[in-house]
C-alpha positions as CSV (number, residue, x, y, z in Angstrom):
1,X,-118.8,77.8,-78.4
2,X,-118.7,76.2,-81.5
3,X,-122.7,77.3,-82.6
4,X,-121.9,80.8,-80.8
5,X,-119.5,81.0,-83.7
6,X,-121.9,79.7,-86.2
7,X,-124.2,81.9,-85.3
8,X,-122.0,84.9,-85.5
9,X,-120.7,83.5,-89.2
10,X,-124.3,83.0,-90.6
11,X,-125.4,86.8,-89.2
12,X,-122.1,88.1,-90.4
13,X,-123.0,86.8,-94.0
14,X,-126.8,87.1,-93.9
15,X,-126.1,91.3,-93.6
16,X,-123.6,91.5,-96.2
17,X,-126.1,89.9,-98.0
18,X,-129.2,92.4,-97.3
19,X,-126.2,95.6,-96.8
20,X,-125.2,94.5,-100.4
21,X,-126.4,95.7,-104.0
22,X,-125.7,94.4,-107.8
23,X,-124.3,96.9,-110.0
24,X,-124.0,96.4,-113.6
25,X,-121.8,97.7,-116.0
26,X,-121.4,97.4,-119.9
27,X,-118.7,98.7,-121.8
28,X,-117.9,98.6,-125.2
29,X,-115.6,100.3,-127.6
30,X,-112.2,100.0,-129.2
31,X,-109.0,97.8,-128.9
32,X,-105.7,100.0,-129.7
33,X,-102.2,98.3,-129.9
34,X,-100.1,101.0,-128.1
35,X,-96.7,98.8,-128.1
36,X,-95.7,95.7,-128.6
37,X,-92.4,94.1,-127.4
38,X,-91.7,91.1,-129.7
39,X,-89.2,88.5,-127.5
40,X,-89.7,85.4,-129.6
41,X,-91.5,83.9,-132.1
42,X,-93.6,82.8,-129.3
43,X,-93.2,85.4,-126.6
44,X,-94.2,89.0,-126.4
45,X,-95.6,91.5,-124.6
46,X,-98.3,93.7,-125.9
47,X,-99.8,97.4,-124.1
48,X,-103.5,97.7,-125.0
49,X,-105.7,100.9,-124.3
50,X,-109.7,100.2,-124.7
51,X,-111.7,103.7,-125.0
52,X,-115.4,103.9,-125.4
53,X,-118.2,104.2,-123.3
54,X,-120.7,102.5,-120.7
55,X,-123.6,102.3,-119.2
56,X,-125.0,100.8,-116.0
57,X,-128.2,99.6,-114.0
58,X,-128.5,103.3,-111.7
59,X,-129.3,105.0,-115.2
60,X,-125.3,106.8,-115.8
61,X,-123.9,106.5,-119.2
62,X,-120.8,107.8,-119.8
63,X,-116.9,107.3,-121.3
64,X,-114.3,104.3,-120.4
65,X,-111.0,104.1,-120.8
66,X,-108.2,101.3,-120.1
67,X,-104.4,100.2,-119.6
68,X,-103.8,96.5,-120.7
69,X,-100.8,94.6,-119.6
70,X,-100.4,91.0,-121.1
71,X,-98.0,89.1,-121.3
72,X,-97.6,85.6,-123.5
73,X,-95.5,82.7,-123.2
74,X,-95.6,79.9,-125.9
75,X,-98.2,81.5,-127.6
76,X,-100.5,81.7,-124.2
77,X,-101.7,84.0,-122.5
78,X,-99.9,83.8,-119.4
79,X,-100.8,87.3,-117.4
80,X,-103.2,90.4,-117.7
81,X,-103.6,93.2,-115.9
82,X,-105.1,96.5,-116.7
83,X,-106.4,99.6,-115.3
84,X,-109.7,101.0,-116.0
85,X,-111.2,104.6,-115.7
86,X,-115.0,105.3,-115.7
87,X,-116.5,109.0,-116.3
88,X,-119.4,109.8,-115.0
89,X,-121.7,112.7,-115.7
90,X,-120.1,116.0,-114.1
91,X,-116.7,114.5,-113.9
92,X,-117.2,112.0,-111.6
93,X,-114.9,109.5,-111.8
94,X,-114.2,105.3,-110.4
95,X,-110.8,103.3,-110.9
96,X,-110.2,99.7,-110.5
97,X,-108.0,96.9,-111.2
98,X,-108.7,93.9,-113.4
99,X,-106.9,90.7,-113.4
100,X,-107.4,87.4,-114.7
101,X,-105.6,84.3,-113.6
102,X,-104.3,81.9,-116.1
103,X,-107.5,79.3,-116.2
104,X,-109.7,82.3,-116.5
105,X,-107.8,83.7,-119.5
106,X,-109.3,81.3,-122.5
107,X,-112.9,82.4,-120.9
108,X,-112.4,86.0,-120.8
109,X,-113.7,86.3,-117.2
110,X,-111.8,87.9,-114.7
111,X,-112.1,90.1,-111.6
112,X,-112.0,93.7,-111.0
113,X,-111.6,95.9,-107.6
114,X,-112.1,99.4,-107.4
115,X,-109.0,101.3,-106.2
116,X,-110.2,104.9,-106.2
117,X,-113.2,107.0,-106.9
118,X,-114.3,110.9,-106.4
119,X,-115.4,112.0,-103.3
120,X,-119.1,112.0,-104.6
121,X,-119.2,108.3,-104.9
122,X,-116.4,106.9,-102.7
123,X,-118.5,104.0,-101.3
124,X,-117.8,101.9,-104.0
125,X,-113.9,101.5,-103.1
126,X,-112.9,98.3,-102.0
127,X,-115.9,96.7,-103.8
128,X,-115.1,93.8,-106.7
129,X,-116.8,92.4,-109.4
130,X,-116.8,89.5,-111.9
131,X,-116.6,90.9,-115.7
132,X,-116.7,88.8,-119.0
133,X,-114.7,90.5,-121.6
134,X,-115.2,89.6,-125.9
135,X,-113.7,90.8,-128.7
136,X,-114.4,91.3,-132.4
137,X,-111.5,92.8,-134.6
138,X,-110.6,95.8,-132.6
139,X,-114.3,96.3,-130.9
140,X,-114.6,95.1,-127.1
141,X,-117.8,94.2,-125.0
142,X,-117.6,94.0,-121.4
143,X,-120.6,92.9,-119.2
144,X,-119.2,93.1,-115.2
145,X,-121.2,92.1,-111.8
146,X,-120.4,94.2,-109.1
147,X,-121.2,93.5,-105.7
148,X,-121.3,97.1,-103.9
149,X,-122.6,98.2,-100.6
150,X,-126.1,99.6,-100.7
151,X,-125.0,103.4,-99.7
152,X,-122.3,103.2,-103.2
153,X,-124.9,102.1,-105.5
154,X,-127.3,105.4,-103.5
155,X,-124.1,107.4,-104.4
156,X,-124.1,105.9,-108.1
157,X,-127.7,106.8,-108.6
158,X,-128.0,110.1,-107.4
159,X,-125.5,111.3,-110.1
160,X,-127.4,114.0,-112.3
161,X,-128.1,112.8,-115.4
C-alpha cells in the first residue's frame, strides 16, 4: 500500500511538473507615500501605492499598479501586504496578493497569489509566484517567478499585442 501511494505521489508531482509553465514578470516604477500613521518614535504604519509598468516572458507589456500595507515595530518591519493590479493590452486585467513574512522582509522576497483575473485569461487564478522587490529613492524593481498552468500562460500569450 505504502509504494501504491508513492507511486500515486511521484505521478501526481511529475504532471504538475510537465502541466506547469514559468511566467515572468518585471515591474518597475514609482514609490508614493499615500499616508503615514506615526505611533511612536519607533512605530508606524505607512500606505504605499507603486504605479509603473511591466513586462513579461509571453511578449505583453503594459501598466502596474499597487496597495502597500506595512506595518513597523521597533524600527522593523514587522508585516506587509499589498495588492497588485496588472493591465494588459485591451483591458485585460490580473490581481494578486503579495505578502512577505518577517524573515523574508530584510531580503525583499516574498510571495504573491493571484486572486482575480478577466475572463480572457482566468487560468492563471489560484497560481503563485516568488518576487524579489528593490528600491532606489522612490523607483521600484520587481523581478517575480510564477509557476502557472500551461493553458494560463496559452491565455497570457494570445493577448494582442
Amino acid at each position: 500500500m505504502k509504494i501504491i501511494i508513492l507511486i500515486l505521489t511521484v505521478l501526481s508531482v511529475s504532471y504538475e511538473n510537465i502541466s506547469a509553465k514559468d511566467y515572468i514578470l518585471e515591474q518597475q516604477g514609482k514609490r508614493i507615500l499615500v499616508k503615514e500613521h506615526i505611533y511612536s518614535k519607533t512605530d508606524n504604519l505607512k500606505v504605499f501605492k507603486l504605479e509603473g509598468t511591466f513586462k513579461d516572458n509571453a511578449g505583453n507589456f503594459g501598466e502596474t499598479n499597487s496597495i502597500v500595507n506595512v506595518i513597523t515595530i521597533n524600527n522593523v518591519v514587522e508585516k506587509l501586504e499589498a495588492s497588485n493590479e496588472l493591465i494588459y493590452n485591451e483591458n485585460i486585467r490580473a490581481y494578486n496578493t503579495a505578502k512577505r513574512a518577517n524573515n523574508e522582509l530584510k531580503q525583499g522576497v516574498g510571495q504573491w497569489h493571484f486572486t482575480y483575473a478577466s475572463k480572457s485569461i482566468n487560468a492563471i487564478i489560484n497560481s503563485d509566484c516568488l518576487y524579489s522587490i528593490r528600491y532606489y529613492n522612490d523607483n521600484f524593481l520587481t523581478l517575480a517567478k510564477c509557476n502557472i498552468p500551461e493553458k494560463a500562460f496559452e491565455q497570457i500569450k494570445s493577448i494582442i499585442k
